[in-house]
C-alpha positions in Angstrom: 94.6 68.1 -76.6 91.1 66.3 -76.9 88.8 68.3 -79.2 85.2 67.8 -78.5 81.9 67.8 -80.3 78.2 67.2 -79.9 75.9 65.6 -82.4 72.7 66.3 -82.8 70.6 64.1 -84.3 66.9 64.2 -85.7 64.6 63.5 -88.1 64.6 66.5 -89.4 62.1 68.7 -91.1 60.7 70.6 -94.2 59.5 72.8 -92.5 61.6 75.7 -90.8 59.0 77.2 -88.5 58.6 73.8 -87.1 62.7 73.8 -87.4 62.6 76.6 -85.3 60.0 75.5 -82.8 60.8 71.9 -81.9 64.9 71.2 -83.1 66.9 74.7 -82.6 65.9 75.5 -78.6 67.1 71.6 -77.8 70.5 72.4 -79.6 70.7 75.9 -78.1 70.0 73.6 -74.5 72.7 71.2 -75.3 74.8 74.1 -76.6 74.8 75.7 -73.0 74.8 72.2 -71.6 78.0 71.7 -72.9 79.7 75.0 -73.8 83.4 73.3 -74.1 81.9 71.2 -77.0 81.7 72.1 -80.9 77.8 71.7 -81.7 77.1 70.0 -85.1 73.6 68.9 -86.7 72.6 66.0 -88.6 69.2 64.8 -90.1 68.6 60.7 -90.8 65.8 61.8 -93.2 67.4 61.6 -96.9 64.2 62.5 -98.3 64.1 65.6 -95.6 67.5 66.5 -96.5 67.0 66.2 -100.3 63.8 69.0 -100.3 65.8 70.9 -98.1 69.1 71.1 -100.4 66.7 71.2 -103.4 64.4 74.1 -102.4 66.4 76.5 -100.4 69.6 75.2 -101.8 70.8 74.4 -97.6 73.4 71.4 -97.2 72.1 69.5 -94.0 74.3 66.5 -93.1 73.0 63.0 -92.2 75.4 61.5 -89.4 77.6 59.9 -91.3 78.9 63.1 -93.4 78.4 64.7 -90.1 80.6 62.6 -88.6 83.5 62.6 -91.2 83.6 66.5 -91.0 84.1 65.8 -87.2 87.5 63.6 -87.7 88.4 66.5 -90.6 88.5 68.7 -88.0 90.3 66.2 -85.7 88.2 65.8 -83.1 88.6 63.2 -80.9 85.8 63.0 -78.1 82.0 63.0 -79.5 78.9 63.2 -77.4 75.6 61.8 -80.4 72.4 63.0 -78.9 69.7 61.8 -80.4 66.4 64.2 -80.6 64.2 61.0 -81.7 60.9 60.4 -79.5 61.5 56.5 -79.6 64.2 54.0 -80.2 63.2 53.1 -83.3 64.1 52.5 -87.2 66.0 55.7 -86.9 67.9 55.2 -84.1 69.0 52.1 -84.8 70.4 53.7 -88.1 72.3 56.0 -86.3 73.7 53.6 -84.1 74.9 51.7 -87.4 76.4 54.9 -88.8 78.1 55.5 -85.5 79.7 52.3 -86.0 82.0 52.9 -88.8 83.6 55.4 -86.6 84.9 53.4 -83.9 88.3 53.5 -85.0 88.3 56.9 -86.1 87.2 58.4 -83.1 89.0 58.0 -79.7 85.5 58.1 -78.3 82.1 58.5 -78.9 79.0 58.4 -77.0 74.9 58.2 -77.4 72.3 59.2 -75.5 69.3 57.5 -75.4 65.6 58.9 -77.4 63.4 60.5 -75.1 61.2 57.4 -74.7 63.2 54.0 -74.0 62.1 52.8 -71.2 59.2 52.3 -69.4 59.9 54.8 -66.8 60.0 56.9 -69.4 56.1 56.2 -70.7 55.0 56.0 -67.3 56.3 59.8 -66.6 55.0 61.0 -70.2 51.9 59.0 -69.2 51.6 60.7 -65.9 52.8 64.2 -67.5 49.4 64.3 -70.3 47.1 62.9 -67.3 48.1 66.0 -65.1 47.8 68.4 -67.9 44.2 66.8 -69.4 43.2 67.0 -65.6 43.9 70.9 -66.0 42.4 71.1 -68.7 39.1 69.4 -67.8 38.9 71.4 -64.5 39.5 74.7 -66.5 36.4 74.0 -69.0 34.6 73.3 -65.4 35.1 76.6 -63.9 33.9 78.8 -67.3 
């Protein structure tokens, strides 16, 4: 029986209103995106991680210890979103931690940052002309 799970995979932050704002409602969409998968969360911030554990004394994983509690478990199919805006130094990291787990896995899958290519900008692009349009017109009609 293939037991799946979906990684999600951020920064992270300090900061639990901004937790709550910007991370939670994109796992709760990939948790109803893919209700027949077992949602886990990782951070690639050690530093984020660390404040985190040391101030309100809450275990975040990084993808790696993520991962491994993933093959505890058994599972055997992974879907990694990333919830990075670019395909930067973080991403590549996680694609490095991802990996090691090859083997371990019978498969695995990433998704790709928000921003790779440059479709991608050219729709953001268009998206913040549209809205700054709005916005100009607005101040207009006061």
């Amino acid at each position: 029986m293939t037991k799946k799970a979906l990684l999600a995979v951020s920064f992270g932050t300090t900061y639990e209103n901004a937790r709550k704002k910007a991370i939670d409602p994109l796992e709760t969409a990939l948790r109803n995106a893919f209700p027949d998968h077992k949602l886990a969360r990782a951070f690639t911030s050690r530093m984020v991680i660390g404040k985190i554990m040391r101030r309100d004394c809450l275990l975040i994983d990084n993808p790696v210890q993520a991962l491994e509690k993933l093959v505890d478990s058994a599972v055997t199919e992974v879907l990694v979103q990333p919830l990075l805006m670019i395909a930067g130094i973080e991403y590549e990291k996680t694609l490095s931690d991802l990996s090691g787990f090859q083997n371990r896995i019978s498969k695995i899958m990433i998704g790709e940052p928000l921003l790779t290519s440059a479709a991608d900008f050219e729709r953001i692009a268009d998206a913040y002309h549209r809205q700054f349009a709005e916005i100009k017109t607005m101040k207009r009609s006061c």
